[in-house]
C-alpha positions in Angstrom: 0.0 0.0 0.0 1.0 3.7 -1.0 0.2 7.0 0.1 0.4 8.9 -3.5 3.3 11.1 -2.1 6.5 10.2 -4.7 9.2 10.1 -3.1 11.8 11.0 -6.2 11.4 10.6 -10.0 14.1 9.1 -12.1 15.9 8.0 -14.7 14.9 4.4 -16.2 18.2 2.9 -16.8 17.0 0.0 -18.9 13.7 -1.6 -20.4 13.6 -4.8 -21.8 10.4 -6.6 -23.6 9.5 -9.9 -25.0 6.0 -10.9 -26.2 4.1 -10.6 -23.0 6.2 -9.8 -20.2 8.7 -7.0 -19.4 11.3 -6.0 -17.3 12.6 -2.8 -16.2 15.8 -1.8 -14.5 16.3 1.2 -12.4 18.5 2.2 -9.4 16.5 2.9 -6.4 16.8 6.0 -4.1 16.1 4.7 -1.3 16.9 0.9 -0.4 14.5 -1.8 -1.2 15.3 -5.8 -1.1 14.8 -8.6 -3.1 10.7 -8.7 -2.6 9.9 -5.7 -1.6 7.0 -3.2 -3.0 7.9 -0.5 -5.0 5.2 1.8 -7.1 6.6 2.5 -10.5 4.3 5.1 -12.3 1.5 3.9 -9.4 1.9 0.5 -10.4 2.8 -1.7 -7.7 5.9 -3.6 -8.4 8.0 -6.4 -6.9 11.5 -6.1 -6.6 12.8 -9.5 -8.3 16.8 -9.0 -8.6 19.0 -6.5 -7.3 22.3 -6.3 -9.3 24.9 -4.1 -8.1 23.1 -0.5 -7.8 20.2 -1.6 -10.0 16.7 -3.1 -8.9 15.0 -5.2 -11.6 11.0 -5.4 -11.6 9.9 -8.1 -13.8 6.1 -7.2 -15.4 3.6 -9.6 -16.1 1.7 -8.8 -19.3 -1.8 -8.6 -17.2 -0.3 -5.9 -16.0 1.6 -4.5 -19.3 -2.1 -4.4 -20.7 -3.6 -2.4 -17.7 -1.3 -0.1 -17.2 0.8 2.4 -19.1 3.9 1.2 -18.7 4.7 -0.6 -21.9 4.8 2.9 -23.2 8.3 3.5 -20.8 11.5 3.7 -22.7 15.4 3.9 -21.7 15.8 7.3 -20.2 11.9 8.1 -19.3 11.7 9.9 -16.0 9.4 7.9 -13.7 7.9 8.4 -10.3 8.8 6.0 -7.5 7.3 5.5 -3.9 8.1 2.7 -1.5 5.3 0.4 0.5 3.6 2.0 3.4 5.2 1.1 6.8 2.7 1.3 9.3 4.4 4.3 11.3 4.3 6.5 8.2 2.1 9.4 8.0 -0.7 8.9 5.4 -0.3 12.5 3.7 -2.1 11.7 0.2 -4.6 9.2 0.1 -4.8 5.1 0.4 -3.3 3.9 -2.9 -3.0 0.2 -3.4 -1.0 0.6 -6.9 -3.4 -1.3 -8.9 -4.0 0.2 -11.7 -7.9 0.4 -13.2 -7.0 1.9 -16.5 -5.4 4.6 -18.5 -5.9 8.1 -19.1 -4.8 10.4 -22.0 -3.3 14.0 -21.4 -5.6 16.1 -23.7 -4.3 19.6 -22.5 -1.7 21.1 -20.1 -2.2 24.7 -18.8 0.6 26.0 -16.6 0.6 28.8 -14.3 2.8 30.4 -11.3 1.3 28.7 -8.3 -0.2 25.4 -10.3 -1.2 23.9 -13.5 -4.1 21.2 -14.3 -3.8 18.5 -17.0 -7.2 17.5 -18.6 -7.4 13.3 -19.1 -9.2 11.5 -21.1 -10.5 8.3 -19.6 -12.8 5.0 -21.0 -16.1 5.0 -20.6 -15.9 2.4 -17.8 -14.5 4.1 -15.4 -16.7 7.4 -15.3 -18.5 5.9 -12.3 -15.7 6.2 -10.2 -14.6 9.1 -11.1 -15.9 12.1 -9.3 -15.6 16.0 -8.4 -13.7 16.4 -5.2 -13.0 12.4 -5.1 -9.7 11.3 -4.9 -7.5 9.6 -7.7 -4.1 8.7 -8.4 -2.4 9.4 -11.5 0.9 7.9 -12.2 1.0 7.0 -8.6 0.3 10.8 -7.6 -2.1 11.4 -4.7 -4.2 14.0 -6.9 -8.0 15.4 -6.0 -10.6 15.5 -9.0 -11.2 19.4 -10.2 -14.0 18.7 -11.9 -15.0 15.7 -14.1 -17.2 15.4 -17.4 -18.6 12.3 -19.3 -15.0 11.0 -20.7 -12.0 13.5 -19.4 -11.5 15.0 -16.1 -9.3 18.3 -14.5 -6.6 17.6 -11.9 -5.0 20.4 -10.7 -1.2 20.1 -9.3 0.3 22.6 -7.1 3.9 23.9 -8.4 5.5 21.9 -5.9 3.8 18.5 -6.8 4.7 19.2 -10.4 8.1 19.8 -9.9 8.7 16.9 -7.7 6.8 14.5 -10.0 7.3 13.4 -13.4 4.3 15.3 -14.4 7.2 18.4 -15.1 8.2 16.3 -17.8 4.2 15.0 -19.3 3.2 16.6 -22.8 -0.2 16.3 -24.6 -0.9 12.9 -26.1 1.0 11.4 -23.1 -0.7 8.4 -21.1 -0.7 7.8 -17.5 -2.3 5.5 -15.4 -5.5 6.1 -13.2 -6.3 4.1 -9.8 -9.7 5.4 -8.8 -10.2 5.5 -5.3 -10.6 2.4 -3.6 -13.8 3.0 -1.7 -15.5 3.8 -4.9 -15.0 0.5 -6.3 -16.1 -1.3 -2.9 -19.4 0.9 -3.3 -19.8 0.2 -6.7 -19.3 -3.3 -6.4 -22.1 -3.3 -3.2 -24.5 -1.4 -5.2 -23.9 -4.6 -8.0 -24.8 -7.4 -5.4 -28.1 -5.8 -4.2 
């Protein structure tokens, strides 16, 4: 479990794809064993090998096809956060790092104190997705500006966009969307009745 809070964005050292699955290689900021947790781009990731400086996540292709990460090439800036330890303050929101879809950046506007990035979404997840509700995008702990039939507004303070790899995003860019997990659980209550 994640808060939504990156803790650095960097540099993916390596990438490397075969028909279904994927692996990528980056060196951690922060220290993580073989095992561990580690959101990648809000995609919860296990660390499978640890060679020298570098950590190497191996992807299944489930999650290739969810998520946006078979989009990631050598030298993409990405965000990182390690698990949740139970003494941590929770300063974003619960994030589990399971990714529900994508999104597409339709616009970027950019201002001195913040800047909002409109995304398009699929139809499917428009029930989940609500003003003033909580969502992660690319692992970021964001609140929903305001949302419409199939793109909503997230507005990021100057300080979550330069500490994010939302500084780097540019229109036609994807990113991936976890909706907030209490609106699935309701959703999926209001299906049983």
């Amino acid at each position: 479990m994640f808060t939504g809070i990156i803790k650095s964005v960097i540099k993916l050292e390596r990438i490397k794809k075969d028909k279904n699955n994927m692996g990528v290689y980056l060196s951690l900021p922060f220290p993580a064993n073989i095992g561990d947790s580690v959101a990648i781009n809000g995609v919860c990731l296990t660390v499978s090998k640890i060679s020298g400086k570098i950590h190497v996540f191996n992807i299944s292709s489930e999650t290739v096809k969810r998520s946006s990460l078979s989009y990631l090439r050598a030298g993409d800036f990405v965000n990182v956060e390690p698990s949740l330890s139970i003494k941590d303050l929770l300063h974003g929101h619960l994030v589990y790092g399971h990714i529900d879809g994508t999104g597409k950046i339709l616009t970027i506007k950019k201002d001195f104190a913040s800047s909002y990035f409109i995304i398009e979404y699929s139809a499917e997840l428009a029930r989940f997705i609500a003003e003033k509700g909580s969502v992660a995008l690319d692992g970021v702990s964001l609140t929903v500006a305001g949302a419409g039939e199939n793109s909503f507004k997230a507005v990021l303070v100057k300080h979550t966009l330069l500490n994010t790899n939302f500084q780097y995003k540019k229109r036609g860019d994807f990113v991936n969307i976890e909706v907030d997990p209490l609106a699935r659980y309701l959703q999926r209550l209001l299906e049983c009745k």
